[in-house]
N, C-alpha and C positions, 0 to 999 in steps of 0.2 A: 656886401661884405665878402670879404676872401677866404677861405676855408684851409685849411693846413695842408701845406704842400704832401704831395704822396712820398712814403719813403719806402724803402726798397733795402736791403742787403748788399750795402755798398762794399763792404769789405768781408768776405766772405774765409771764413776760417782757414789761414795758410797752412797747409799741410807737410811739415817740414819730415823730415824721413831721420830714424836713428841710426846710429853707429853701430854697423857689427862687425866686433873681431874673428877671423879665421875658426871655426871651430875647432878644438884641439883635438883630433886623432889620437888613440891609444899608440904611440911613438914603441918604437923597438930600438935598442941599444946594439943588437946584433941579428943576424939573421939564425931564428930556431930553426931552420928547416938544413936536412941534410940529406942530399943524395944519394941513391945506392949503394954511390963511389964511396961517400963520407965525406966529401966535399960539400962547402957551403955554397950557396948559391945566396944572389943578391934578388933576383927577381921576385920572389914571393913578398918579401917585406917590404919595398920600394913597389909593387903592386896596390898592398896593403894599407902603406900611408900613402897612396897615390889620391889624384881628384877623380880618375877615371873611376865612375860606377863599377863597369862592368868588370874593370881589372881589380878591382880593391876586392869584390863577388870572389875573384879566382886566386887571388893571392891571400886573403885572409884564413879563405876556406882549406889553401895550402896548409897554412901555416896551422890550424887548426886539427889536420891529419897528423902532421909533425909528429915522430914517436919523443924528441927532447923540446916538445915546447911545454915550456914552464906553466904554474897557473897565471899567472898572471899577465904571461902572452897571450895565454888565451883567452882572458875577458879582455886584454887589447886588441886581439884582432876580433872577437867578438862584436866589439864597440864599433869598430872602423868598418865591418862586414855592415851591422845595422844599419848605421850612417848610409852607407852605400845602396843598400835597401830602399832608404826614404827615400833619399834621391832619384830610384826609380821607379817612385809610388807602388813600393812595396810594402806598403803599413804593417800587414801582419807579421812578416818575416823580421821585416827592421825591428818591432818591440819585442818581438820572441829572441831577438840576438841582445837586446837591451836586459832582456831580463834574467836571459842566461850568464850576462859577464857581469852582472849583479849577484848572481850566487855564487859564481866564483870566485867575486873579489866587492864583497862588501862594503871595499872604500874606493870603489873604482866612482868617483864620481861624476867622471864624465858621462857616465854610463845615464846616470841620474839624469843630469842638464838634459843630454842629448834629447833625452825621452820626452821631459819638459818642454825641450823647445817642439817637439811635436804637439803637446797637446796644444800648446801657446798656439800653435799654427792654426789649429783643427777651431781657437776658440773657448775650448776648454780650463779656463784660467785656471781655476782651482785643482784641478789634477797636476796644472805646470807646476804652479804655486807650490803644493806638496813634494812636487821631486826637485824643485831647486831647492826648499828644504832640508831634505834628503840629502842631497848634491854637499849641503853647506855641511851638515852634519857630521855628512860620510868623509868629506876633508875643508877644513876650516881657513884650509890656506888657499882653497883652489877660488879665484879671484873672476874669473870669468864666471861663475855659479851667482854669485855676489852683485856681477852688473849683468846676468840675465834675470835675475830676480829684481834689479832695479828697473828695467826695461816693460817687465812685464809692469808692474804696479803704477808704470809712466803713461803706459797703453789703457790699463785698467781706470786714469784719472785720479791716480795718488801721489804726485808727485813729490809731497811731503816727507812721504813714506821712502818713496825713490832715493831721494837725496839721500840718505845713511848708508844705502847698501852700493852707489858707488863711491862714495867716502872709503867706504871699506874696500871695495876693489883698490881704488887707488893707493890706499895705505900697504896693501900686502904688493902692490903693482904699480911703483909709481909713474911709471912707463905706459901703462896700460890707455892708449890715446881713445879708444874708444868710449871709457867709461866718463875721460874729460869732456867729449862731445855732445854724450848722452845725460849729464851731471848740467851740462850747460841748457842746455833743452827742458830740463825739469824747471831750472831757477829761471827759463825765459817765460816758461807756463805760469807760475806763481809771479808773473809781473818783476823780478827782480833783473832786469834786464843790465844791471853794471856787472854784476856774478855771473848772469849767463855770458857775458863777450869775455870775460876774464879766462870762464874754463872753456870756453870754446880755442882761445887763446892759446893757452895752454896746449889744448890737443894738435892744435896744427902747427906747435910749434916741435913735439914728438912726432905728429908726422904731415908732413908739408904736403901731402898729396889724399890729405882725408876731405874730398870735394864736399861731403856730409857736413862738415863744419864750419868749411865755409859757408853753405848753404843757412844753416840753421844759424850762425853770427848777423849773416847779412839779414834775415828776419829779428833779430836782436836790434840790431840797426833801425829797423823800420818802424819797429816799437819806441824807439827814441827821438824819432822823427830825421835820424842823421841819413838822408836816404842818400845823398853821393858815397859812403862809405857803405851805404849795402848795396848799391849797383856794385861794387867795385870787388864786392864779395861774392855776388851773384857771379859775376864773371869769369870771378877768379875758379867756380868751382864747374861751370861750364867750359872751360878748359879744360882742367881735368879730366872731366865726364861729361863731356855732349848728350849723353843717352839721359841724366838726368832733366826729363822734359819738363817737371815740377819746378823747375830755377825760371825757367821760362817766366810761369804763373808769377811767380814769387817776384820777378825783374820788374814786371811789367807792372805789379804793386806800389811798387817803388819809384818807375818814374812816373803813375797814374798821380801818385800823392804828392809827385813833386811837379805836377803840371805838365808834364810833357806825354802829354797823352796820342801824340804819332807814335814814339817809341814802346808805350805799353802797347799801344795796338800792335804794331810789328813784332813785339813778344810775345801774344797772344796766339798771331796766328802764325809762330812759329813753332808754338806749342804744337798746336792742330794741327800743323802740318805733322808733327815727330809722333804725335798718339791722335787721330783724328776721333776716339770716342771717350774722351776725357771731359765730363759735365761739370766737374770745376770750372776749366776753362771756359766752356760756352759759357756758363753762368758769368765768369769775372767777364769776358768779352763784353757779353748782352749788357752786364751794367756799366762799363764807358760806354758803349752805344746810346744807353738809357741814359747815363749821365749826360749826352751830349744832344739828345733831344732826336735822335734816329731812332723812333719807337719799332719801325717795323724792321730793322735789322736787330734790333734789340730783343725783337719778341720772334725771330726768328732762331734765332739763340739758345733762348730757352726753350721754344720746342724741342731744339736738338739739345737738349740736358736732359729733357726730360724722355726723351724717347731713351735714351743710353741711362739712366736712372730714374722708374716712375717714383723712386720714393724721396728726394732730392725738393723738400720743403722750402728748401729758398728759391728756386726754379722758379717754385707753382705762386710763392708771392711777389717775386719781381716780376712775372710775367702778367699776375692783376694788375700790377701796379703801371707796366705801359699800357695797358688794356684800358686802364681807370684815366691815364695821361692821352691817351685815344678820344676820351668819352664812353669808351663800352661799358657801361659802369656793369650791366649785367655779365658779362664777359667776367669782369675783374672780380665779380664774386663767385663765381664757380671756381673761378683760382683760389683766390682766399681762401675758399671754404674746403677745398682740398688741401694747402698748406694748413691749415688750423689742425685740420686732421689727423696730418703725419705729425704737424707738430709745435702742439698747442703752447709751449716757450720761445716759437718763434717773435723776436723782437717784430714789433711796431703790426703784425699782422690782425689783432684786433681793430688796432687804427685805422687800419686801413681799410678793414670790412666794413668797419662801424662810417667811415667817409663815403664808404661807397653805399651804403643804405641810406643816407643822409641825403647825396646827387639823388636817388632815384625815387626820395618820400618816403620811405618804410622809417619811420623818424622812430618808433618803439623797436626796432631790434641794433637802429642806429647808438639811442640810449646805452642798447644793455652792451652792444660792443665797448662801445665807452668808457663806461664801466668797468670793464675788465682791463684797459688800457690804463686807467688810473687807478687800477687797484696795482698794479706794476708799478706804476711809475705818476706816483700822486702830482709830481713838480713837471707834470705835460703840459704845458699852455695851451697845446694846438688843440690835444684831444678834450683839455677841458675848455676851451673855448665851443668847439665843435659840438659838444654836447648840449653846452647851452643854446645854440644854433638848435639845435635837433629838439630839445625841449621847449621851444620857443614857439617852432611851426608845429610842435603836437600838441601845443595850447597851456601848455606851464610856463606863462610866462614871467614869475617869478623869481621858480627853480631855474629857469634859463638865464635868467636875468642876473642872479646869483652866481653861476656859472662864467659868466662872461664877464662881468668886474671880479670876481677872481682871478683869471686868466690876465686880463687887463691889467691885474697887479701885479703880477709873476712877471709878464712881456708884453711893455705898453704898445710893439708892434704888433699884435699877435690880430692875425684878421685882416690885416693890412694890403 
C-alpha cells in the first residue's frame, strides 16, 4: 500500500511591499529668516524643506533662531528638523522636536503622523495607532494620516478595517495614487482579487511609474491564475525599479505555476544574485528543486534559509520533507519537530510528522500526529488513510479498518 505523498510549502506567502507617499515636510510660503542686512535669504528654508539630513539640521534650526518666524513656522521647521533627526537615528532629538511643534501648533498634524510613523517602525502599533489618531483629529482633512492609519492596520492583519480609512484618503485626495495601491493590496488580502486590479488600476493610472502597483497587481493576477498578465506586470515594475529584488520571487511564482519552471529558476537566482541573504528565496528556490525531485539542492536551500532565518518554520518543514523523500525519515523529524515549534499552524506539518513516525514504526505518536491533522482538516484522505495504516500495524485493526474505507470513500485513489 502507498502512503500519502510528502507535502511541503509549495507556495510560500508573497510578500508584496506597500505604497508610500512622500512624507509632507512642514512647507514654508516664504522665507522667515532675515539677515542683518534685512534681506531675505532663501537658503535656510530650501535647507529646511530639503532631503538632505544634515542640511534640513542647519536650516530648520536657522529658521528656528529667526527673530520674525511665526508660530507656526516654527512647529514647521520643528517638524522638518525631527524628520531629519530620524533620518539620522536620532530618536531622541527627532520626538523631542515632534513634541515641541506639537505644543506649538496643536493642529499641526504632520507632527502627529511623523511620530506614528516612528513608532509604526520601532513596532509599536498602539502608540502609532494613537497618534494617527491624534493626526486625524488635529486635522480631518489631512489625507495622508488617513492611509498611514490604513497601512498600519494592513500590517497589523486588518485589512477590513484598512479599507475605510483609505476610502477616506481618497475622498478628501482623489489623486492620492498611493492609498489606491495600498486599498488594492487590502481587497487582494481578503481574496477579492477583481477590486484589488481595479484599484491597483487606478493608481498607476495617476501615476505610471508606481513599480509598487504593478508589483502587488501582478500578485492580483497570480491569485486568478491569469499568470501571462502578471509576468507582464512583474516586468513592467522591474523596469521601473531593478532594485526591487522581491518582483524577482514574485516572477518566478508565476512562471513556476505556469510551467515554466527554467524561467522561475532564472528568476530565483536573480534574486540571490541582487540580495544573496534573502530566505524566502532559498525557500521558493529549494521547493522547485523539491518539486523537481533534486532533493540535495533542494535541501541545500534550505539550509541557507535557515542559516539567514533560524526561525523561518517552512524551511525546517520543507527541509523534513526532502529529508523524508531521501528516506531519512529520522532526519525529517527533527525538522518537523522544530517547524511544529515555531509554528504549530503550519499547514500539513502534523502530517507529515505523523508519516514520518509511520516509516519508522512509532505507529502511537504516528496516530496522535494524525489526529491533529484531521482535526484541521477532517476531509484529508491521505492523513486519514495513513492513520488507519498506523492503527492497523499497532494492532486496531478495526479502528484502522474504519479508517481506511473512510478514506476510501472520500478518494477511491487514496493509497494508491
Amino acid at each position: 500500500m502507498r502512503l500519502k505523498a510528502w507535502l511541503f510549502s509549495s507556495l510560500i506567502a508573497l510578500t508584496p511591499a506597500l505604497a508610500c507617499s512622500p512624507a509632507s515636510a512642514g512647507l514654508f510660503d516664504r522665507d522667515p529668516y532675515s539677515g542683518t542686512s534685512g534681506t531675505a535669504s532663501n537658503d535656510p528654508l530650501k535647507q529646511c524643506n530639503g532631503t538632505d539630513p544634515g542640511a534640513a539640521i542647519l536650516g530648520c534650526t536657522v529658521i528656528l533662531s529667526a527673530r520674525d518666524s511665526t508660530t507656526g513656522m516654527r512647529s514647521g521647521a520643528l517638524l522638518n528638523r525631527g524628520r531629519a533627526y530620524l533620518a539620522r537615528d536620532q530618536a531622541d532629538r527627532g520626538l523631542a522636536d515632534f513634541e515641541q511643534a506639537i505644543k506649538l501648533d496643536p493642529k499641526n498634524s504632520r507632527a502627529f503622523a511623523n511620530r506614528g510613523d516612528y513608532y509604526y517602525a520601532q513596532g509599536d502599533f498602539g502608540r502609532a495607532l494613537e497618534d494617527y489618531n491624534l493626526a486625524i483629529a488635529a486635522n480631518p482633512k489631512d489625507f495622508e494620516s488617513y492611509s498611514q492609519r490604513g497601512n498600519l492596520r494592513l500590517v497589523a492583519g486588518d485589512p477590513e478595517k484598512a479599507i475605510p480609512d483609505y476610502d477616506q484618503a481618497i475622498a478628501i485626495n482623489p489623486k492620492f495614487a498611493a492609498a489606491y495601491a495600498n486599498r488594492g493590496e487590502a481587497f487582494r488580502i481578503q481574496g477579492e482579487s477583481d477590486r484589488a486590479i481595479q484599484s491597483f488600476t487606478q493608481a498607476i493610472q495617476l501615476d505610471p511609474k508606481l513599480a509598487v502597483a504593478f508589483d502587488n497587481r501582478g500578485l492580483a493576477y497570480i491569485d486568478k491564475a491569469d499568470y501571462a498578465r502578471a509576468v507582464a506586470d512583474f516586468d513592467a515594475a522591474l523596469k521601473l525599479d531593478p532594485k526591487m529584488t522581491a518582483v524577482y520571487a514574485h516572477r518566478a511564482s508565476a512562471h513556476k505555476a505556469n510551467g515554466a519552471k527554467d524561467r522561475a529558476l532564472a528568476d530565483y537566482d536573480a534574486a540571490l544574485k541582487a540580495d544573496p541573504s534573502d530566505p524566502f528565496v532559498y525557500v521558493s528556490r529549494g521547493n522547485l528543486y523539491l518539486d523537481q525531485g533534486e532533493l540535495d539542492r533542494a535541501i541545500a536551500d534550505y539550509d541557507r534559509a535557515i542559516m539567514a532565518d533560524r526561525t523561518y518554520a517552512d524551511a525546517f518543514n520543507n527541509r523534513g520533507t526532502a529529508f523524508a523523500r531521501k528516506g531519512d525519515y529520522n532526519r525529517a523529524v527533527v525538522d518537523f519537530d522544530q517547524a511544529a515549534t515555531l509554528d504549530p499552524q503550519l499547514p500539513d506539518v502534523f502530517a507529515n510528522r505523523g508519516l514520518a513516525y509511520l516509516k519508522t514504526g512509532q505507529y502511537a505518536r504516528a496516530v496522535a500526529d494524525l489526529d491533529k491533522a484531521l482535526v484541521r482538516n477532517a476531509r484529508d484522505a491521505s492523513s486519514l488513510y495513513n492513520r488507519g495504516v498506523a492503527k492497523q500495524q499497532a494492532g486496531d485493526k478495526i479502528g484502522g479498518d474504519a479508517d481506511v474505507a473512510k478514506a476510501r470513500a472520500m478518494d477511491p485513489k487514496v493509497g494508491q
